[in-house]
KOLDODO-304790 format. One record per residue (C-alpha): residue number from 0; y, x, z. Coordinates in Angstrom, 3 decimals. Layout:
residues N
<pt nr="NUM" north="Y" east="X" up="Z"/>
...
***
This chain:
residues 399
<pt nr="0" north="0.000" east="0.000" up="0.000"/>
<pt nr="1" north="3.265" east="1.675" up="-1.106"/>
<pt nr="2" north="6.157" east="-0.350" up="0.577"/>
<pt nr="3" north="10.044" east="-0.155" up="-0.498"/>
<pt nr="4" north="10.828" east="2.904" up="0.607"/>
<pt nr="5" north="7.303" east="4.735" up="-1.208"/>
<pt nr="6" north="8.536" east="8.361" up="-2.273"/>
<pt nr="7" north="11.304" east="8.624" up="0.809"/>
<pt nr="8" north="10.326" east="11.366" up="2.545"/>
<pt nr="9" north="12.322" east="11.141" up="6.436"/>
<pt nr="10" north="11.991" east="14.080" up="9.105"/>
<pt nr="11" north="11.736" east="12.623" up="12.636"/>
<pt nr="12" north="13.116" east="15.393" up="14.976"/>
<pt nr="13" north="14.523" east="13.179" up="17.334"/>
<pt nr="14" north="12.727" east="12.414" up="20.904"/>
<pt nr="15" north="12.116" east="9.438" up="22.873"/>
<pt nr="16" north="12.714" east="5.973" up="22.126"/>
<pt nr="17" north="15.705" east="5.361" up="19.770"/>
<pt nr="18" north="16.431" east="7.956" up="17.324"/>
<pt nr="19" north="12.165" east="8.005" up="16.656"/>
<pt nr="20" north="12.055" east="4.207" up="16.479"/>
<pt nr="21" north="14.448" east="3.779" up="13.793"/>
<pt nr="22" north="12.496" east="6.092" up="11.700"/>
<pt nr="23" north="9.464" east="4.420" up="12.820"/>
<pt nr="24" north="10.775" east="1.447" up="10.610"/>
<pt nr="25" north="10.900" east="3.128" up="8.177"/>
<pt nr="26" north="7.358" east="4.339" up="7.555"/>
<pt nr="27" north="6.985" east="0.073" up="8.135"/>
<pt nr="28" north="8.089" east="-0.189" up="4.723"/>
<pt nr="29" north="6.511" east="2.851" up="3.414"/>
<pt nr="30" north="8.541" east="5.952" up="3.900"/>
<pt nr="31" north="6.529" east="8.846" up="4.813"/>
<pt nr="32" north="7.943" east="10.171" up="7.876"/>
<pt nr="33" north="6.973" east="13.593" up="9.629"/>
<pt nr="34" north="7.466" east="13.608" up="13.386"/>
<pt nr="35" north="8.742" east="17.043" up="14.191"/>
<pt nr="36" north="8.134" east="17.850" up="17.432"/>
<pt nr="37" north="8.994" east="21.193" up="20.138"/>
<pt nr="38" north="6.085" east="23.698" up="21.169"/>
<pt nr="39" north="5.955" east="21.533" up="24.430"/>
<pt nr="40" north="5.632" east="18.229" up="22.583"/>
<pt nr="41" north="8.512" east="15.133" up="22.640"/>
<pt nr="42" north="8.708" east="14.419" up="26.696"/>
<pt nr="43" north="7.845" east="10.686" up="25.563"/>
<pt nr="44" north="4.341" east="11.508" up="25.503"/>
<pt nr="45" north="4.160" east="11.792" up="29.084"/>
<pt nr="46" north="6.311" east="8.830" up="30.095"/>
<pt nr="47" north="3.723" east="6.216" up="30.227"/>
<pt nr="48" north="2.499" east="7.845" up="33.476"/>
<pt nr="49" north="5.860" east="7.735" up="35.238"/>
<pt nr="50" north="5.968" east="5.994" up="38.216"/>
<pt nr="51" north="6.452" east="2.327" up="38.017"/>
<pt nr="52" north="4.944" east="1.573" up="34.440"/>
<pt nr="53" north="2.053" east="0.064" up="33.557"/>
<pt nr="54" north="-1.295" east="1.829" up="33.655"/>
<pt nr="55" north="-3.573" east="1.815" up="30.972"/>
<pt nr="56" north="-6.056" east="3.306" up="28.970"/>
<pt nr="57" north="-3.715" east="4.239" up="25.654"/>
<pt nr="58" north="-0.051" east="6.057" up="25.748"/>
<pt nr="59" north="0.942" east="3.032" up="24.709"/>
<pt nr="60" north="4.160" east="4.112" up="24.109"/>
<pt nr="61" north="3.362" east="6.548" up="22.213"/>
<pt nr="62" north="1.442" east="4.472" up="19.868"/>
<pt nr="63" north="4.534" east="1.933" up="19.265"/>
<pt nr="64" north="7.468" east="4.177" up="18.440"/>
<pt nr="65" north="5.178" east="7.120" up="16.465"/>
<pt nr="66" north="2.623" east="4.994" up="14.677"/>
<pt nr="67" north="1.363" east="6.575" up="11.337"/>
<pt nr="68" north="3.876" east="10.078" up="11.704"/>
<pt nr="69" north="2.259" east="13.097" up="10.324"/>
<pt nr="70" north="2.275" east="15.762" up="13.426"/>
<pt nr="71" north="4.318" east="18.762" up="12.596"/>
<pt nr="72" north="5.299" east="20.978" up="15.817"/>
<pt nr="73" north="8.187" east="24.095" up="15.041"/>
<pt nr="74" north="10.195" east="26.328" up="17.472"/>
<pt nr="75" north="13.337" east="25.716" up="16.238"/>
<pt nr="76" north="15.005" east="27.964" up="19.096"/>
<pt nr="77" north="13.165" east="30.871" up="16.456"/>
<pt nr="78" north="14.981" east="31.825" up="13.347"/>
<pt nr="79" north="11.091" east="31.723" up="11.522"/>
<pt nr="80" north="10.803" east="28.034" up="12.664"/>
<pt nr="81" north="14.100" east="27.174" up="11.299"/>
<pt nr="82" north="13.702" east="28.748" up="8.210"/>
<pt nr="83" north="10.233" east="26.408" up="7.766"/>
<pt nr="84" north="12.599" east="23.427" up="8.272"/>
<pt nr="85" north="15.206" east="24.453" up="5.865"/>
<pt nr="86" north="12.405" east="24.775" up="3.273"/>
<pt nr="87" north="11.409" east="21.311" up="3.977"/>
<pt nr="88" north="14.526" east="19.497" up="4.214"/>
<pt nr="89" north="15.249" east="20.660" up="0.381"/>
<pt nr="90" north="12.801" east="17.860" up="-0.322"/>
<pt nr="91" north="14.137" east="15.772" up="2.706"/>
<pt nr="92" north="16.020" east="11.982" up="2.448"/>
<pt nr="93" north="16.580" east="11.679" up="5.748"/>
<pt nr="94" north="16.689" east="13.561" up="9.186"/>
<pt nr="95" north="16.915" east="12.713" up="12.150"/>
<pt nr="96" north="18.028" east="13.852" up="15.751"/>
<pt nr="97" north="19.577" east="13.171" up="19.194"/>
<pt nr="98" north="20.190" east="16.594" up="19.886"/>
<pt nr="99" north="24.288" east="16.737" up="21.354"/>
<pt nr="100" north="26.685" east="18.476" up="19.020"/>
<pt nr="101" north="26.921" east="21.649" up="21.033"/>
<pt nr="102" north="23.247" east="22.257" up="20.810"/>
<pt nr="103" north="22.434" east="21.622" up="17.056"/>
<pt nr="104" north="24.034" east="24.952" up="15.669"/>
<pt nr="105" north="21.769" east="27.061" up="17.915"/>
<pt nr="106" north="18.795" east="25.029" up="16.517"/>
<pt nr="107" north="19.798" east="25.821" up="12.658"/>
<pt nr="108" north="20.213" east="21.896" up="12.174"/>
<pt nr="109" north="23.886" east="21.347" up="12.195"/>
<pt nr="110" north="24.764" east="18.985" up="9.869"/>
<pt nr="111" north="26.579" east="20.872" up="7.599"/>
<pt nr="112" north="24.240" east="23.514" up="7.289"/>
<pt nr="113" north="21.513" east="21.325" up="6.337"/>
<pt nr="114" north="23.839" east="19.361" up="4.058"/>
<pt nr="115" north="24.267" east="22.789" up="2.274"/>
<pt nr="116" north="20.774" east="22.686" up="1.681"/>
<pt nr="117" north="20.589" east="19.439" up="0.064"/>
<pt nr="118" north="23.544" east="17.214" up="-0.408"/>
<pt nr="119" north="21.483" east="13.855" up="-0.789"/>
<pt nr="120" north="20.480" east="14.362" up="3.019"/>
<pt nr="121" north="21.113" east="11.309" up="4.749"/>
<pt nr="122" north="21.805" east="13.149" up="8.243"/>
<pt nr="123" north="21.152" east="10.516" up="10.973"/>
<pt nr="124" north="22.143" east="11.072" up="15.113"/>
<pt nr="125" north="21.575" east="9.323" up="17.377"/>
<pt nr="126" north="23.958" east="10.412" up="20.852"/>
<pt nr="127" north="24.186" east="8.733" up="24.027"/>
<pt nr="128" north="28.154" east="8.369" up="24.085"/>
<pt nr="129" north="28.863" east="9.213" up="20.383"/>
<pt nr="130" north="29.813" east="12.469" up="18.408"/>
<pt nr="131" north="33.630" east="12.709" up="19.410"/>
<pt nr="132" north="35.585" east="12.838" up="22.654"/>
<pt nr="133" north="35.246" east="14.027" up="25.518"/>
<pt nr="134" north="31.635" east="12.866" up="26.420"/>
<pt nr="135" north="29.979" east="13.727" up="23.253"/>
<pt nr="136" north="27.648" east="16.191" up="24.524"/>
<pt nr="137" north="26.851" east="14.248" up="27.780"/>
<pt nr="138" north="23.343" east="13.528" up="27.538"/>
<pt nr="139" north="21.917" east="10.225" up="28.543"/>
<pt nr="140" north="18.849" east="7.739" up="28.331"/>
<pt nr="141" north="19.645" east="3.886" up="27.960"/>
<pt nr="142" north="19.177" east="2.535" up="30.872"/>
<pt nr="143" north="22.936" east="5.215" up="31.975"/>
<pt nr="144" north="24.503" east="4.661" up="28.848"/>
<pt nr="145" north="23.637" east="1.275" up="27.118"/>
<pt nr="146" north="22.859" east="-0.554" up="30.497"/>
<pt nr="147" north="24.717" east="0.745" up="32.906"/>
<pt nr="148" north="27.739" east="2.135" up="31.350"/>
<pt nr="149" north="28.476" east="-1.123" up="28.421"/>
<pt nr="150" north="29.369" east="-3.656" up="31.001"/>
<pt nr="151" north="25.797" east="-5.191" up="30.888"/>
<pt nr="152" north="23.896" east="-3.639" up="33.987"/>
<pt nr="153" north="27.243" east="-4.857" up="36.443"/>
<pt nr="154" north="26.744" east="-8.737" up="34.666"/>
<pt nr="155" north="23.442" east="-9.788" up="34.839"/>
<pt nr="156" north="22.367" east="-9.829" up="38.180"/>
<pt nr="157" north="21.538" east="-13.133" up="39.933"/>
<pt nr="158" north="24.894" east="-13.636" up="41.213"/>
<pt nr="159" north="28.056" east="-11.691" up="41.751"/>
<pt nr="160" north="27.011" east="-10.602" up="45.532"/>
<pt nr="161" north="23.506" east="-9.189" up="44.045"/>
<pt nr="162" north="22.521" east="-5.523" up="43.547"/>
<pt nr="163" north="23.138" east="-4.792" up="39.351"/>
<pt nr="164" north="19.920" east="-5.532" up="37.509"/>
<pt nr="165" north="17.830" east="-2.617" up="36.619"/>
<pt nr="166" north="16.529" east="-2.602" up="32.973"/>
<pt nr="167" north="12.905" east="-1.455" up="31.331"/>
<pt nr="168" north="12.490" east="1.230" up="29.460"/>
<pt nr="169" north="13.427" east="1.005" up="25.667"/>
<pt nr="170" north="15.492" east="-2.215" up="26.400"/>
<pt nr="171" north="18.349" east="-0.525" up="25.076"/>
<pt nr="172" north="16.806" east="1.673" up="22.643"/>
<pt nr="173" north="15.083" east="-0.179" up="20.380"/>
<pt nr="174" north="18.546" east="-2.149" up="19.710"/>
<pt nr="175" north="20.230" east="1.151" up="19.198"/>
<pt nr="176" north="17.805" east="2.101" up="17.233"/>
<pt nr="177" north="17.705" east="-1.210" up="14.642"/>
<pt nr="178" north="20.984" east="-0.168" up="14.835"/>
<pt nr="179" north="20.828" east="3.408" up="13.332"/>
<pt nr="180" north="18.202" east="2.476" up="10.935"/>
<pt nr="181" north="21.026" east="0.101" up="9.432"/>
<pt nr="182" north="23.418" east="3.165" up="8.937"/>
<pt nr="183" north="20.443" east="5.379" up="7.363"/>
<pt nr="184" north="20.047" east="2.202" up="4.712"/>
<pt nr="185" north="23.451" east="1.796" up="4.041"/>
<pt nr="186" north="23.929" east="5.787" up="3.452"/>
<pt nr="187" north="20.892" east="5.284" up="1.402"/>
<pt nr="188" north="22.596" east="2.900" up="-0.841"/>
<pt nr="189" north="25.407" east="4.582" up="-0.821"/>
<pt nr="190" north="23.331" east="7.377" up="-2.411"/>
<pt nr="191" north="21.851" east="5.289" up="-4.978"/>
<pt nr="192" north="25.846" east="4.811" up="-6.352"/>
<pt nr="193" north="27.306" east="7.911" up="-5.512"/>
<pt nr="194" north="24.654" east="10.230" up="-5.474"/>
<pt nr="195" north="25.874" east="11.903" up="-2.177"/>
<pt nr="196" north="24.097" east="12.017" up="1.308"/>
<pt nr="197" north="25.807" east="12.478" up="4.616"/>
<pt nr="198" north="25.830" east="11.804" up="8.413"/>
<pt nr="199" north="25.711" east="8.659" up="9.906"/>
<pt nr="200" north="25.749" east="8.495" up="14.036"/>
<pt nr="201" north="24.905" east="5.566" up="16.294"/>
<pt nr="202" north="25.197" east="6.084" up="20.017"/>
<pt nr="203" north="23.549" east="3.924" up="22.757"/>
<pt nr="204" north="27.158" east="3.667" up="24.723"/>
<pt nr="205" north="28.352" east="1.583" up="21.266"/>
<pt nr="206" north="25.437" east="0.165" up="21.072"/>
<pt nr="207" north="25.621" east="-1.691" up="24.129"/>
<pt nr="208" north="29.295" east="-2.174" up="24.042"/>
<pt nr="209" north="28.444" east="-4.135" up="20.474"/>
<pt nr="210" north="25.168" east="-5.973" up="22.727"/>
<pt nr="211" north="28.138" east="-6.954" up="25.470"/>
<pt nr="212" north="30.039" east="-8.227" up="22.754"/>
<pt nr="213" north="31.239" east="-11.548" up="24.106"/>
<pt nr="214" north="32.415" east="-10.168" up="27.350"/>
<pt nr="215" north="33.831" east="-6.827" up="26.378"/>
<pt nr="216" north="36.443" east="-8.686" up="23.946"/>
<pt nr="217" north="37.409" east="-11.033" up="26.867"/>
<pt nr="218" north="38.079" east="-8.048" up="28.952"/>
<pt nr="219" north="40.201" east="-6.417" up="25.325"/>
<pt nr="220" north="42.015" east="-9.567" up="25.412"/>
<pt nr="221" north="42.771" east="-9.859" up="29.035"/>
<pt nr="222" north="40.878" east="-12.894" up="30.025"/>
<pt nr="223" north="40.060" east="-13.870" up="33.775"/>
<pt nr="224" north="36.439" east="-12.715" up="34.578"/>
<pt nr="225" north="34.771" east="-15.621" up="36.757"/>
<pt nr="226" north="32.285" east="-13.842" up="39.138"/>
<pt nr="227" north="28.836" east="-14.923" up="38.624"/>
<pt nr="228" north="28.305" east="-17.714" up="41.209"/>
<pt nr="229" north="24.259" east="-18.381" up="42.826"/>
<pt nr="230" north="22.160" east="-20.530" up="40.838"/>
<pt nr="231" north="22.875" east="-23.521" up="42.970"/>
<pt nr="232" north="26.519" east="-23.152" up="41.979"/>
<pt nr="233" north="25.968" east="-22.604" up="38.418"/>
<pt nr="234" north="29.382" east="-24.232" up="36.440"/>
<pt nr="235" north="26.734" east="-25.930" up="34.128"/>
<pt nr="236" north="24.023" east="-28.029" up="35.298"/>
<pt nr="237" north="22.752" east="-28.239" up="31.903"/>
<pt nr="238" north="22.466" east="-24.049" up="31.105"/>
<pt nr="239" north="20.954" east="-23.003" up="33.929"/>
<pt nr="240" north="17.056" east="-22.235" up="35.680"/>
<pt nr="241" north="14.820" east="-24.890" up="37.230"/>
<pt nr="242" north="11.191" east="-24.664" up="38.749"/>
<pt nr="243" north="8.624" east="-27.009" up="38.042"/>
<pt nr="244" north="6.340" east="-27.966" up="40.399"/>
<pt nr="245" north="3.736" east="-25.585" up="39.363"/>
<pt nr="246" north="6.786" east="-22.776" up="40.388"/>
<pt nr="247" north="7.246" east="-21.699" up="36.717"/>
<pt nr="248" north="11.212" east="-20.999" up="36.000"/>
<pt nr="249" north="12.353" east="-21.888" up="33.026"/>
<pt nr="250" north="15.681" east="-21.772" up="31.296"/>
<pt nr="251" north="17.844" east="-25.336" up="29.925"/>
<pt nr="252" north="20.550" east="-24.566" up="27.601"/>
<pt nr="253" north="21.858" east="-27.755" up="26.264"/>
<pt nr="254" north="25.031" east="-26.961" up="24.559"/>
<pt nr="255" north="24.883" east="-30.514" up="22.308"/>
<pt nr="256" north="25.953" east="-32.415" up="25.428"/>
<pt nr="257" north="26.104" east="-35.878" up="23.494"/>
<pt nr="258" north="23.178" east="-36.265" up="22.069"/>
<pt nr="259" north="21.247" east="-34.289" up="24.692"/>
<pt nr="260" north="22.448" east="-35.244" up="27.676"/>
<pt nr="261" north="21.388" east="-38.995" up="27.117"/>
<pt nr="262" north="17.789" east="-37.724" up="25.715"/>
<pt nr="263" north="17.648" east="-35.675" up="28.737"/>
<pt nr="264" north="17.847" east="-38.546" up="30.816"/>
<pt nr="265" north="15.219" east="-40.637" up="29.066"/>
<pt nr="266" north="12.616" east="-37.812" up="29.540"/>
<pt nr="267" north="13.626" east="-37.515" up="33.330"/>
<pt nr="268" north="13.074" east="-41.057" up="33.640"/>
<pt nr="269" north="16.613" east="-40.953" up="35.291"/>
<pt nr="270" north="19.262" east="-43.672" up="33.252"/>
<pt nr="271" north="21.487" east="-44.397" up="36.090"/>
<pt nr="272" north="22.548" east="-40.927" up="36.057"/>
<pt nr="273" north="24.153" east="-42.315" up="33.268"/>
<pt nr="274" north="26.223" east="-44.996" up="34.763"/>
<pt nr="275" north="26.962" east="-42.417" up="37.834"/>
<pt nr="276" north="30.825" east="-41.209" up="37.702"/>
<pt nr="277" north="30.234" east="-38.126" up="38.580"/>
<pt nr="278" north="28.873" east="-37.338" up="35.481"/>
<pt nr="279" north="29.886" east="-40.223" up="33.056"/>
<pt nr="280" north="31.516" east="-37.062" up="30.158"/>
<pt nr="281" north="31.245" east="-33.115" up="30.001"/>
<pt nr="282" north="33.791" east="-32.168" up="31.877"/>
<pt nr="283" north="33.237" east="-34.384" up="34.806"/>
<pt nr="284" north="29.748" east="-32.913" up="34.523"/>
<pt nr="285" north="30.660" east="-29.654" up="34.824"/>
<pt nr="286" north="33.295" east="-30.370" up="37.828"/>
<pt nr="287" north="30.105" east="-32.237" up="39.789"/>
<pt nr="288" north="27.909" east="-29.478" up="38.682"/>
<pt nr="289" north="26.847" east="-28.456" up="42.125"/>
<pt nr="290" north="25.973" east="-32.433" up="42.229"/>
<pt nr="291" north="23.838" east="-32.425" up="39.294"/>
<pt nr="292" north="21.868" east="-29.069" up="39.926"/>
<pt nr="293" north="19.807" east="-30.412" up="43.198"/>
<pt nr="294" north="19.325" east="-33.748" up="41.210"/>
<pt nr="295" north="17.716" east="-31.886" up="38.477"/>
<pt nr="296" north="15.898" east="-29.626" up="40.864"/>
<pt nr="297" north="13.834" east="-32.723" up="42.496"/>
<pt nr="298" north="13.235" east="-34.010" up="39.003"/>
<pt nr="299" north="11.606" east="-31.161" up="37.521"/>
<pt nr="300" north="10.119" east="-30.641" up="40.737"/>
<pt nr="301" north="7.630" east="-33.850" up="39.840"/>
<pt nr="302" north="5.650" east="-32.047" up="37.282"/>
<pt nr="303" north="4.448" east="-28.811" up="36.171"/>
<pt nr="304" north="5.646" east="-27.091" up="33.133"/>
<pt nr="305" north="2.860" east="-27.667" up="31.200"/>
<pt nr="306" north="3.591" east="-31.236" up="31.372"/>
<pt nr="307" north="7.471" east="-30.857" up="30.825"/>
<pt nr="308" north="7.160" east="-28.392" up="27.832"/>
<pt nr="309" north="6.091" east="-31.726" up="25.335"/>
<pt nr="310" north="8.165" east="-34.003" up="26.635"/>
<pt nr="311" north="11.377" east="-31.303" up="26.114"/>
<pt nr="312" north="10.552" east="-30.476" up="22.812"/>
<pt nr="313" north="9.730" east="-33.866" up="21.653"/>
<pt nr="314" north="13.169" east="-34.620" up="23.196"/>
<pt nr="315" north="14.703" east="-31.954" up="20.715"/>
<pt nr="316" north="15.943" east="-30.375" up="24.091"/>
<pt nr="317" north="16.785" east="-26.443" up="24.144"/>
<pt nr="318" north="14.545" east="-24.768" up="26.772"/>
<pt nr="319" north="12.040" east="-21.772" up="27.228"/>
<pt nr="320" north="10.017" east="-20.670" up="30.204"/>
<pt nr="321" north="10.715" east="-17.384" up="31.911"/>
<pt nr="322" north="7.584" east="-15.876" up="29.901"/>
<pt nr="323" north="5.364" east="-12.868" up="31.664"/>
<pt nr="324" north="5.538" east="-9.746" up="29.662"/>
<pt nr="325" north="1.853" east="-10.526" up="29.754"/>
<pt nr="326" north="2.450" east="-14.403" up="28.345"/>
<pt nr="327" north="4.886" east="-12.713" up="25.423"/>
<pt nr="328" north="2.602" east="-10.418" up="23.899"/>
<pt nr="329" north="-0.220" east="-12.944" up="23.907"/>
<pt nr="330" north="1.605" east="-15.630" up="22.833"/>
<pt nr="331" north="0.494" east="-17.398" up="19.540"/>
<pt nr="332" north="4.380" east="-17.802" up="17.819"/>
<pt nr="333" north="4.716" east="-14.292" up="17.867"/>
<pt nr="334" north="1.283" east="-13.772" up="15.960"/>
<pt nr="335" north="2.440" east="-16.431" up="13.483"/>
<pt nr="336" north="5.460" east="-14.545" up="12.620"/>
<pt nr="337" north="3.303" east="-10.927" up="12.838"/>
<pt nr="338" north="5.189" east="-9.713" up="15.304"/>
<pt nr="339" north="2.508" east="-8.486" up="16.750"/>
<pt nr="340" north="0.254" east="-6.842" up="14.318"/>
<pt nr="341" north="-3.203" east="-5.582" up="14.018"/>
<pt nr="342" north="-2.870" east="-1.680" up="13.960"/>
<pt nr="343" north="-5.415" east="0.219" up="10.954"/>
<pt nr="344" north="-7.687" east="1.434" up="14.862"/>
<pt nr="345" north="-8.298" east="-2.190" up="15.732"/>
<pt nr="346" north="-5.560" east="-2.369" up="18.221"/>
<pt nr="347" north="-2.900" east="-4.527" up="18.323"/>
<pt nr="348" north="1.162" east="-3.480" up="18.236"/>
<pt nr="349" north="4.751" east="-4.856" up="17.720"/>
<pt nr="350" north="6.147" east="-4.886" up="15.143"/>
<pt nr="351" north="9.885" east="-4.363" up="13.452"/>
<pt nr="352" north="11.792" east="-7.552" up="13.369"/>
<pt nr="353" north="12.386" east="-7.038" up="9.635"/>
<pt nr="354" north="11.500" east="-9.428" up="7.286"/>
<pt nr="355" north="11.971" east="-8.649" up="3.482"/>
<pt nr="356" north="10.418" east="-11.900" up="1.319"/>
<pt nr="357" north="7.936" east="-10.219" up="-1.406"/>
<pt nr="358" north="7.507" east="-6.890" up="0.689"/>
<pt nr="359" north="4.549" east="-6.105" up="2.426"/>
<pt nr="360" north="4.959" east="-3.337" up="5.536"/>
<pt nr="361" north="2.348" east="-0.534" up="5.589"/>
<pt nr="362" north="-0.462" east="-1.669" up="7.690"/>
<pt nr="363" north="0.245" east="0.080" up="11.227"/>
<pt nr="364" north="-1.431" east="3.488" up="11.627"/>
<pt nr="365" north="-2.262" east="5.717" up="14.582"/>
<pt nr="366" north="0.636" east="8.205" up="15.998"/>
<pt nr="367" north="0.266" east="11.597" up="15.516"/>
<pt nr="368" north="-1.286" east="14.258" up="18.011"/>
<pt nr="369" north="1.059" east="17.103" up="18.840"/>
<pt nr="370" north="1.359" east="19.026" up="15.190"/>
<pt nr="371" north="-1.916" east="17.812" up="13.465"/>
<pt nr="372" north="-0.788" east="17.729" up="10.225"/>
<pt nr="373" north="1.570" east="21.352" up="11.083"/>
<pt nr="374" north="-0.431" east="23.270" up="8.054"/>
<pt nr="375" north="-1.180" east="20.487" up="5.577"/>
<pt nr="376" north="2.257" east="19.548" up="5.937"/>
<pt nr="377" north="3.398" east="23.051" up="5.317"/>
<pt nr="378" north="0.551" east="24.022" up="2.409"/>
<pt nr="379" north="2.460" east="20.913" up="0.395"/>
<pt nr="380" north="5.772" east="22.706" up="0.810"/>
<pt nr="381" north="4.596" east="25.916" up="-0.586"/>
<pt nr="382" north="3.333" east="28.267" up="2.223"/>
<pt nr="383" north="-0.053" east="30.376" up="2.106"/>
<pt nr="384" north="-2.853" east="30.359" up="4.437"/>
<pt nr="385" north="-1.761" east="34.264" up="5.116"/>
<pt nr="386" north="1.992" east="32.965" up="5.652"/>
<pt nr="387" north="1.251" east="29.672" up="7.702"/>
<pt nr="388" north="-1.193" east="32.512" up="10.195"/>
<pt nr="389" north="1.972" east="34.744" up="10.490"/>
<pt nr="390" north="4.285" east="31.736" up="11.474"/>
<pt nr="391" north="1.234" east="30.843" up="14.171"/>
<pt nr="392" north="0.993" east="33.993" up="15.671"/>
<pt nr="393" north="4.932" east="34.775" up="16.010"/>
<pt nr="394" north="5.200" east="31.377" up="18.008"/>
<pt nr="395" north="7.080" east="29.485" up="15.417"/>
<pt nr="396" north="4.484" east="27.284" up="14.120"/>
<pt nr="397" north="2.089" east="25.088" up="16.567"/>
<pt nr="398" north="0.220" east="22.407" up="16.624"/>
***
């Protein structure tokens, strides 16, 4: 299966989550992508057994963001390893790295250096606070610089008196990373007019400033923030949490108040809410919202979610549960849509949330193990046996 992007050859030199992931999608659509990794191997490989995540069997991780890489492992801190990259990225489309600034010269991949190699390079970074100003060589994961610093980390918490709300890993970076793999496709089609590469740059502090959208342009335009009241003083009864009886949360958001708020009563059984004062338009609604929210609390109280879920959607009423990670990845709308995917080793995976009608994405292969494919990979590009031994035994080549 070739895919769109058959023939595009991308170097993934980038560690962790975001940088890798965007190339990641694009080996979903074909491109072949070489994951080019220190003598140590990418530090991501060992995150699945940090403290706090889930235990398993696979480096699950691992498997998601590097699925079907070729392995290539360099020193780049050598001159020898350098020069084996510089061979390769004549032949390059697109490279990519979250090295800072200061450090890429002293790795021989500054961007103008490998633009002098081959102008169609589509040069992609990916920083934590962005390539200019004062913090561009701060480094950073996503949880300091998308969560934390954007805004969002400070606003979602249960209510304004509540510790900030902690995020998961790769919440952040897979955004950022959708996010970079748009500027490598635009530069791409720039290419195709102009016939010129270049750098593009995403960082995860933008990233999460564009994710914090809403609230950042209040705070531009000098609105009044409202501190983030407790559930039981939500300002809208009707976009807020309830329990069920069974103790499942789940989420209302009716924002069609009059045709929903009537249909809403007719599954609740409840019609003299209706007639009631208190709540007779929207705005009186949400001035007796504190009212409304224990009324709603008994009534969804009487059954379990199981037995509310038909009766909402037949209702045409917006809702969701508040799904286990477990409940989302075993879910069957998901497998509909083939978001999750069977991988080419029988497991299972999730995929990229891009859909392209009359494309079909490469079926999802395993990741690579530290610098398998190291001497194929350089054997294509021209080097001997006797040359690719040499670069082995001075340290610049592993794998």
């Amino acid at each position: 299966m070739a895919g769109i992007f058959a023939g595009l050859r991308v170097i993934d030199a980038a560690s962790y989550v975001a940088g890798p992931s965007a190339a990641t999608i694009l080996g979903d659509f074909g491109a072949e992508v070489i994951k080019l990794e220190p003598p140590g191997g990418d530090a991501y490989r060992a995150l699945a057994g940090a403290p706090g995540q889930p235990r398993g069997d696979t480096d699950y991780p691992w498997v998601l963001d590097n699925r079907g890489k070729r392995g290539l492992v360099l020193d780049l801190k050598r001159p020898e390893g350098q020069a084996v990259l510089h061979r390769l990225i004549a032949t390059t489309d697109v490279f990519v790295t979250n090295a800072v600034p200061r450090l890429r010269a002293g790795l021989g991949i500054a961007p103008e250096v490998l633009a002098a190699l081959n102008p169609r390079l589509i040069y992609a970074a990916l920083t934590a606070y962005g390539e200019t100003g004062p913090e561009a060589d701060k480094t950073g994961f996503d949880a300091t610089a998308y969560w934390a610093r954007s805004g969002l980390m400070d606003l979602v918490r249960a209510h304004a008196g509540a510790a900030p709300g902690r995020s998961v890993a790769g919440l952040g970076d897979h955004p950022t990373g959708l996010a970079l793999y748009g500027a490598i496709v635009t530069a791409l089609y720039r290419r195709e007019r102009t016939g010129q590469g270049g750098l593009v740059h995403v960082s995860l502090l933008e990233a999460g400033l564009w994710a914090n959208g809403f609230m950042v342009q209040a705070a531009l335009d000098g609105a009044r923030f409202i501190p983030r009241p407790p559930r039981e003083q939500a300002p809208n009864a009707l976009g807020n949490l309830y329990q069920a009886g069974c103790g499942r949360w789940f989420l209302l958001a009716l924002l069609n108040e009059a045709r929903q708020w009537p249909a809403l009563l007719q599954v609740l059984g409840q019609p003299a809410w209706g007639e009631d004062p208190r709540f007779a338009s929207q705005v009186l609604r949400r001035e007796n919202a504190a009212a409304l929210i224990p009324l709603l609390d008994a009534a969804f109280a009487a059954r379990s979610l199981a037995e509310w879920r038909p009766l909402l959607d037949a209702a045409g009423l917006t809702f969701d549960a508040v799904a286990t990670t477990q409940e989302a990845a075993e879910a069957a709308q998901p497998r509909a849509t083939g978001a999750i995917r069977e991988t080419t080793t029988g497991g299972r995976t999730v995929d990229s949330p891009l859909h392209i009608a009359g494309e079909t994405k490469v079926p999802p292969g395993p990741p690579p193990a530290l610098g398998a494919e190291s001497e194929a990979i350089l054997a294509e590009h021209g080097y001997t046996p006797a040359e690719i031994r040499a670069l082995r035994a001075m340290g610049a080549l592993g794998g």
